[in-house]
TORLUMVO-161404 format. One record per residue (C-alpha): residue in three letters; x, y, z. Coordinates in steps of 0.02 Angstrom, whole numbers, plus 50000, padded with zeros to 5 digits. Example, Ala and Ser with C-alpha at 12.3 -4.5 7.8 and 13.67 -1.06 7.14 Angstrom:
# residues 2
ALA506154977550390/SER506844994750357/
END
This chain:
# residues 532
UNK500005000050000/UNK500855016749963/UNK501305028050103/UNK500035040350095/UNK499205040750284/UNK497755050950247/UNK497255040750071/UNK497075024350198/UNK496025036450321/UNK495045043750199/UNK494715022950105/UNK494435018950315/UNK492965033350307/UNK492395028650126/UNK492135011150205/UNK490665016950325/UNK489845022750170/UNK489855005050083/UNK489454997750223/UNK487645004450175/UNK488034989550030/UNK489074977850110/UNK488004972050241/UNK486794965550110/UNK488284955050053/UNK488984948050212/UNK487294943450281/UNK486484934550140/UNK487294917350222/UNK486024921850343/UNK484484920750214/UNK483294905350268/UNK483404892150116/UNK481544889650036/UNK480704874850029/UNK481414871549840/UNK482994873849907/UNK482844862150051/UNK483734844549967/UNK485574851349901/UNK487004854249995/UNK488424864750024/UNK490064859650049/UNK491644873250108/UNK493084869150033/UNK494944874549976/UNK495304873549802/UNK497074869449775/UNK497754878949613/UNK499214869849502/UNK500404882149584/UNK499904876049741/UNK498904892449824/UNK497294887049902/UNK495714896849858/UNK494114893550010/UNK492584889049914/UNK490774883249955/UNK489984870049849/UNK488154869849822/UNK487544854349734/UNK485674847349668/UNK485074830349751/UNK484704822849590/UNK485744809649503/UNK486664812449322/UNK487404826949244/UNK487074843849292/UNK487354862149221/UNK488674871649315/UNK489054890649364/UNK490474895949430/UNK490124914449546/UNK491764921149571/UNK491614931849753/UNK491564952949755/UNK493144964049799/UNK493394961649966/UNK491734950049993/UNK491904930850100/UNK491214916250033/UNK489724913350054/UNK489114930649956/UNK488194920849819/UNK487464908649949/UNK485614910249942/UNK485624912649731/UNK486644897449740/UNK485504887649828/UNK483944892149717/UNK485184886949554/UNK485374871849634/UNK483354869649671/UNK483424872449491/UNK484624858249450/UNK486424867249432/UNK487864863149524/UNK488534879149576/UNK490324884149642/UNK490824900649714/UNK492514905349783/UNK493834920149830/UNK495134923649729/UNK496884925649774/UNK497344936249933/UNK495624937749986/UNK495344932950168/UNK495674913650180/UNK496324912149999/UNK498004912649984/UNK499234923149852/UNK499014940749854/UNK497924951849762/UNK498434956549597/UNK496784964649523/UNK496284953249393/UNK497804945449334/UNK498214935749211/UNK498484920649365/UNK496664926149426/UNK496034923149250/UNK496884905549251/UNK496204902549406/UNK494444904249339/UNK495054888249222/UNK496074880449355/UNK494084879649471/UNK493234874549313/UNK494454860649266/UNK494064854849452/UNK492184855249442/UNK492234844249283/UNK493544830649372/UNK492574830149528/UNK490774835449522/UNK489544830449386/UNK489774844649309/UNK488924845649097/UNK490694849349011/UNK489304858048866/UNK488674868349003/UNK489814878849091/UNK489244897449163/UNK490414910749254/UNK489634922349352/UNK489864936649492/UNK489894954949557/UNK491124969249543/UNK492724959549540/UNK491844945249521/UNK490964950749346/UNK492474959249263/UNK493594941349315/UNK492074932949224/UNK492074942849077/UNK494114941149065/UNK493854922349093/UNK492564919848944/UNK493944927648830/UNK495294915748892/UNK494274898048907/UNK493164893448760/UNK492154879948902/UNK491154894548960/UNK489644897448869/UNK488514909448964/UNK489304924049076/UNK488134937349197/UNK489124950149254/UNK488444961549360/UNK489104979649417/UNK490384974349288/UNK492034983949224/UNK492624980549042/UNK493914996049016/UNK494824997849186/UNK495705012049119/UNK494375023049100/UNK493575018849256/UNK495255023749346/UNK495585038449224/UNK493985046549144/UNK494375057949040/UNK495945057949099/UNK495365059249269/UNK496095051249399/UNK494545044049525/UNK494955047049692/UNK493445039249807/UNK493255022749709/UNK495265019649705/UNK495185023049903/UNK493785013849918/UNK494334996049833/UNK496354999549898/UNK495585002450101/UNK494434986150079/UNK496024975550002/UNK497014981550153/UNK495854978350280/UNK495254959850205/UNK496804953450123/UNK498724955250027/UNK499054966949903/UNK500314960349789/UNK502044971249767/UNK501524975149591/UNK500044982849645/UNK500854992649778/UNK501604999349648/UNK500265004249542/UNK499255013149676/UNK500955022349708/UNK500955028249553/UNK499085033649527/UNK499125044449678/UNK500825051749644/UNK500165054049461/UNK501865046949402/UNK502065034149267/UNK500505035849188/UNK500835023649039/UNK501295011349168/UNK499505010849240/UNK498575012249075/UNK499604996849008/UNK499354984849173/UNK497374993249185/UNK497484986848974/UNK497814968149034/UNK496504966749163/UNK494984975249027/UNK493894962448968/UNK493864975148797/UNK495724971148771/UNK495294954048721/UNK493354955648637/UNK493894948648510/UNK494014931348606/UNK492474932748690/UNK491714934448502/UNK492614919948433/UNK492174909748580/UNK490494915548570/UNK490104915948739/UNK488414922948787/UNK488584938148869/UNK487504944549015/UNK487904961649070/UNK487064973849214/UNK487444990249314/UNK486855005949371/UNK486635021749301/UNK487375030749460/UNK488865016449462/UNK490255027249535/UNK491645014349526/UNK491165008449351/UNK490235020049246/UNK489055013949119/UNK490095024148988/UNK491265011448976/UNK490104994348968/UNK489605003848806/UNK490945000648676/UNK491064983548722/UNK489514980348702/UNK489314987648528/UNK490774975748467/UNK490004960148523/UNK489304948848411/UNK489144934048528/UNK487324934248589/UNK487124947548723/UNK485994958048839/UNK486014975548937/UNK485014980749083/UNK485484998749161/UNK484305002549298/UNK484325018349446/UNK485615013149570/UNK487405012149626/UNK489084998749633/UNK488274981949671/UNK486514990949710/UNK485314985049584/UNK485704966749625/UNK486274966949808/UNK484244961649872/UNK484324945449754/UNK485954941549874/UNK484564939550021/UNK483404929849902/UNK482164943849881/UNK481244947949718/UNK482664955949607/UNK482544960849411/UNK484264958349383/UNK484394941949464/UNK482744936249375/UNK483734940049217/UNK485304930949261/UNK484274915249301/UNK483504916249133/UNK485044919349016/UNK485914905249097/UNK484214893749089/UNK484224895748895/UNK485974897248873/UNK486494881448952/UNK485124873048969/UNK484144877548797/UNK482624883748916/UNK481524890348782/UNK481164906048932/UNK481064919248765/UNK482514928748833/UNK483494927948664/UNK481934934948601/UNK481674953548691/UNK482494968948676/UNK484344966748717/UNK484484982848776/UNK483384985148951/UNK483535003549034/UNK482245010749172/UNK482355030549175/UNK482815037849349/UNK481205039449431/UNK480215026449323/UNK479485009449355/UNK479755000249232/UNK481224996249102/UNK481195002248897/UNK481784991448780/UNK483024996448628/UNK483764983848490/UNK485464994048546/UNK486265007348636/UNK486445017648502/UNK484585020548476/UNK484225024848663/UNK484155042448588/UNK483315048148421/UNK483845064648407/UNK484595078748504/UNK484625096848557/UNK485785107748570/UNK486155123048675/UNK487335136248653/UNK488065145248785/UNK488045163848806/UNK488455177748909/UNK487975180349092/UNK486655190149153/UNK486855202949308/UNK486545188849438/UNK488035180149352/UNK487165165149245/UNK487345163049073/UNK486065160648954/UNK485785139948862/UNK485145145748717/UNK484595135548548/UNK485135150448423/UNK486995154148416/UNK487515168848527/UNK488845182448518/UNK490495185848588/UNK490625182148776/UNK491735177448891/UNK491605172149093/UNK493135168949217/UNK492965160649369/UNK494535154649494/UNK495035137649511/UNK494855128049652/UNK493655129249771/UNK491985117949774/UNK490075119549803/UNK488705111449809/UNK488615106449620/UNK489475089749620/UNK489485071849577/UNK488845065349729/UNK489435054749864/UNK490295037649834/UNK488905023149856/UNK487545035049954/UNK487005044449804/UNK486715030549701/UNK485875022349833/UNK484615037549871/UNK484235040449684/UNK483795018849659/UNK482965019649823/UNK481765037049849/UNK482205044649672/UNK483365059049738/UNK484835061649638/UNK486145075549703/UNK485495091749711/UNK486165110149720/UNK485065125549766/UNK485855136749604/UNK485825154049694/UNK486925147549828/UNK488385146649696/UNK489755156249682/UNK489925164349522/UNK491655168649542/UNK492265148849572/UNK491095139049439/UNK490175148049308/UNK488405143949294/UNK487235143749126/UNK485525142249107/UNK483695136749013/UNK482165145348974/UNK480945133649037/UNK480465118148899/UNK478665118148859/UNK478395101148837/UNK479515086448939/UNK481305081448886/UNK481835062948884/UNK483585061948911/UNK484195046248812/UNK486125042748822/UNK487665054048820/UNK487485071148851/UNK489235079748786/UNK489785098048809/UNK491205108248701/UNK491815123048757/UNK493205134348723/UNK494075137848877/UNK495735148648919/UNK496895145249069/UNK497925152949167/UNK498945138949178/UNK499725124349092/UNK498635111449177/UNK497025110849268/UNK495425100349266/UNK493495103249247/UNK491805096349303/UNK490275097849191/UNK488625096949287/UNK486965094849205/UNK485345100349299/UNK483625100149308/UNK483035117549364/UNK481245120049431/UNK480475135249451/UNK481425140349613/UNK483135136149542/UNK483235118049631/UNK484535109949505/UNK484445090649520/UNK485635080449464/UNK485665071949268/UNK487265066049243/UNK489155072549261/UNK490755074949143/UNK492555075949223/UNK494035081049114/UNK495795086649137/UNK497105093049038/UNK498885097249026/UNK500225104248891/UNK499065120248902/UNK499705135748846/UNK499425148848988/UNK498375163148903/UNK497955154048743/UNK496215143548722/UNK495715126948713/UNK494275116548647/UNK493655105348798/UNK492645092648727/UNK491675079648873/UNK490405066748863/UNK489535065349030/UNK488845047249121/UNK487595038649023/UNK485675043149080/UNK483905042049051/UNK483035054249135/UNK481435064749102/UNK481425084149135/UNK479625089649170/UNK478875103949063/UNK479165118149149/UNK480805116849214/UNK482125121949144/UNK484075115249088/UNK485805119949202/UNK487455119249162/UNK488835119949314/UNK490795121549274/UNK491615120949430/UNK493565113149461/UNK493385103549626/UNK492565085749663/UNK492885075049795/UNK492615060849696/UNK494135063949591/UNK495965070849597/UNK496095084949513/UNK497875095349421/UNK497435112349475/UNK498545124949502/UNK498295136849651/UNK497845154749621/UNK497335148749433/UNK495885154749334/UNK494615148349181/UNK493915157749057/UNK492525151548945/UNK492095161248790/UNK491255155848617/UNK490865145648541/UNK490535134948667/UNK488835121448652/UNK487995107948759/UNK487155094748653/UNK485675083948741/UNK485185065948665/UNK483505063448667/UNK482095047848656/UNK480515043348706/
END
């Protein structure tokens, strides 16, 4: 762990924020088996890999004779094992013989932890080669499966070992790079959050000692992007298509460790059959009740991909929408044949100059010459939100983050704002701004905000944009170009768009300079997918 005393502090106090998560995790051992449930068994374990590390596991197998499907749930960051417990018990009602396990350095496993490896990635083999020696384990039908950690390791796995047929990842990364670096970004609260729960519940490796080193000291830069490279499941799409693995894939829309953004791409180059569900909700929120064996969309889903994908259930799965997204505030998911027609056309707003109470005008027709300059450095109360609780409130009671727009000061983030729409706004997709800014100095970084504004200049929450630079020319301008989190959110009629630039976030680590300022000036434009 790199010497920084007040990162492990701050990952200590991140902690009691996930805890609001990770209790749903640690307790779903707990969760009375149902009467389906009642005749398999579980059996703990250690798995001994061919280099001789032991990995605890916890066997959960049908009482009926002959050959059985089999999933293998690989356990969450930091998470014992017995996280998949109660799901694995209701497989196994169902007739699968399901394995779940920790990988390397994780509590009673052995090794250290590497972050998704390419020995974790073996390992997934190494388990699999053991369920089909000593289980009755279908060799035809073999599923990988899991959480966080557990769904990126699944998703590296199906690229590496042609056996697998059916993957659900859930919460899942596939470009580790941009999730540490949006942007070019680097994210604070999610790095302290996953390096504070590997110190406290296992052994980082030396190697990635190293790597946190250098992502805090922002040093060696092409060092992390090539190691984050080998652990992203996009790296090697290519063999995930040729091994045409069926590929299940989840998160939220608030997922502050892994934003949707990045599940994107990946998807759009597979051609192995696939499905998409974004939903309201946090890291490991949207499936975290199915964990206790409550009623649970995604896990519904998961059941059903790997019913007709190794089993040849005819469920109709392979026959809806591959593309499932419920709007923030909605009840119900929309289905789209891809990403790319979540929104069917767009609006775009061009920003202008400020009036006396400092905003800016978001205007559809272009506007003149303008200019605003506001000091670097200081926050408010326009922000990303809070690591794990915002997500949580949004899925939960439908409030996003909010700001109260008055309360701003117009002389740290410059502010820009809507007439109000007079009929509702679906916001489908990627919002993107592009702006022409001027710094003071050589390096800084900015946060995009988009708002709804009702008619007292409440701004919730849509979606956020990071972005840093450096190589600036002090004094000369820029073209900033963002695309902020994917969404799908309705604005009432009647309120109105807002648009915050400010250049502090706790959620990230920003390359400010002290006593620097920003000046925006034309053209600059915000551009707003929209849908149905």
């Amino acid at each position: 762990m790199p010497a920084h005393g007040h990162t492990r502090r701050r990952a200590l106090s991140i902690l009691g924020t996930a805890a609001l998560v990770l209790p749903a995790l640690t307790f779903s051992a707990a969760a009375p088996a149902s009467a389906a449930s009642a005749s398999v068994s579980t059996t703990a374990l250690t798995l001994t890999m061919p280099d001789g590390t032991g990995l605890t596991a916890e066997l959960t197998q049908p009482g009926t004779s002959g050959t059985h499907p089999a999933i293998v749930f690989i356990d969450s960051w930091a998470t014992p094992d017995f996280e998949y417990l109660v799901q694995a018990r209701q497989f196994a009602a169902d007739g699968y013989i399901v394995l779940e396990y920790d990988p390397r350095g994780f509590y009673s496993s052995g090794g250290t932890i590497d972050v998704a490896s390419p020995q974790d990635v073996a390992d997934v083999s190494s388990v699999i080669s053991w369920l089909l020696a000593d289980t009755s384990a279908d060799p035809a039908e073999i599923g990988v499966g899991g959480i966080s950690y557990g769904a990126g390791l699944s998703l590296l796995a199906a690229a590496h070992d042609p056996r697998i047929k059916a993957v659900a990842a859930m919460s899942a990364w596939t470009d580790l790079d941009y999730s540490l670096y949006p942007n070019g970004t680097r994210h604070q609260e999610s790095t302290d959050l996953l390096a504070g729960a590997a110190e406290l519940t296992g052994t980082l490796s030396p190697d990635f000692q190293n790597i946190l080193s250098d992502f805090y000291g922002d040093t060696n830069i092409s060092d992390v992007l090539a190691w984050g490279a080998v652990r992203s499941p996009q790296t090697y799409i290519s063999s995930i298509n040729s091994n045409d693995t069926a590929v299940f894939i989840s998160n939220g829309l608030q997922d502050s460790i892994f934003a949707p953004n990045q599940l994107l791409p990946f998807y759009d180059e597979l051609t192995t059959p696939k499905y998409l569900m974004l939903q309201p909700g946090d890291h490991a929120t949207s499936e975290a009740s199915g964990l206790l064996g409550l009623d649970n969309a995604v896990w519904d889903h998961a059941h059903a991909w790997f019913d007709h994908y190794l089993t040849g259930a005819a469920n109709g799965i392979n026959t809806q929408a591959p593309v499932q997204v419920e709007p923030i505030g909605g009840s119900s998911y929309q289905g789209y044949a891809s990403p790319d027609v979540l929104s069917t056309s767009s609006a775009t707003y061009h920003l202008g100059a400020e009036n006396i109470l400092g905003t800016g005008s978001l205007s559809s027709s272009a506007t003149g010459s303008w200019s605003t300059k506001t000091n670097v450095g200081t926050a408010s109360c326009a922000a990303g939100g809070t690591l794990e609780f915002s997500g949580i409130l949004t899925q939960f009671f439908d409030s996003p983050p909010s700001c109260w727009l008055p309360v701003v000061n117009r002389s740290d983030d410059a502010v820009w704002q809507s007439s109000a729409l007079s009929a509702a706004d679906h916001v489908r997709g990627n919002a993107s701004v592009s702006l022409t800014v001027t710094p003071s100095a050589s390096s800084g970084t900015l946060y995009a905000y988009l708002y709804d504004v009702n008619w007292a200049d409440d701004a919730t929450l849509i979606s956020y944009a990071p972005y840093s630079y450096s190589g600036a020319t002090p004094g000369s301008p820029l073209t900033v170009n963002a695309q902020f989190l994917t969404t799908s959110y309705d604005i009432p009629a009647g309120d109105g768009i807002g648009l915050v630039i400010g250049t502090k976030d706790p959620l990230f680590l920003d390359t400010d300079q002290s006593g620097s300022t920003v000046t925006y000036s034309g053209p600059s434009s915000l551009t707003i997918p929209l849908g149905s």
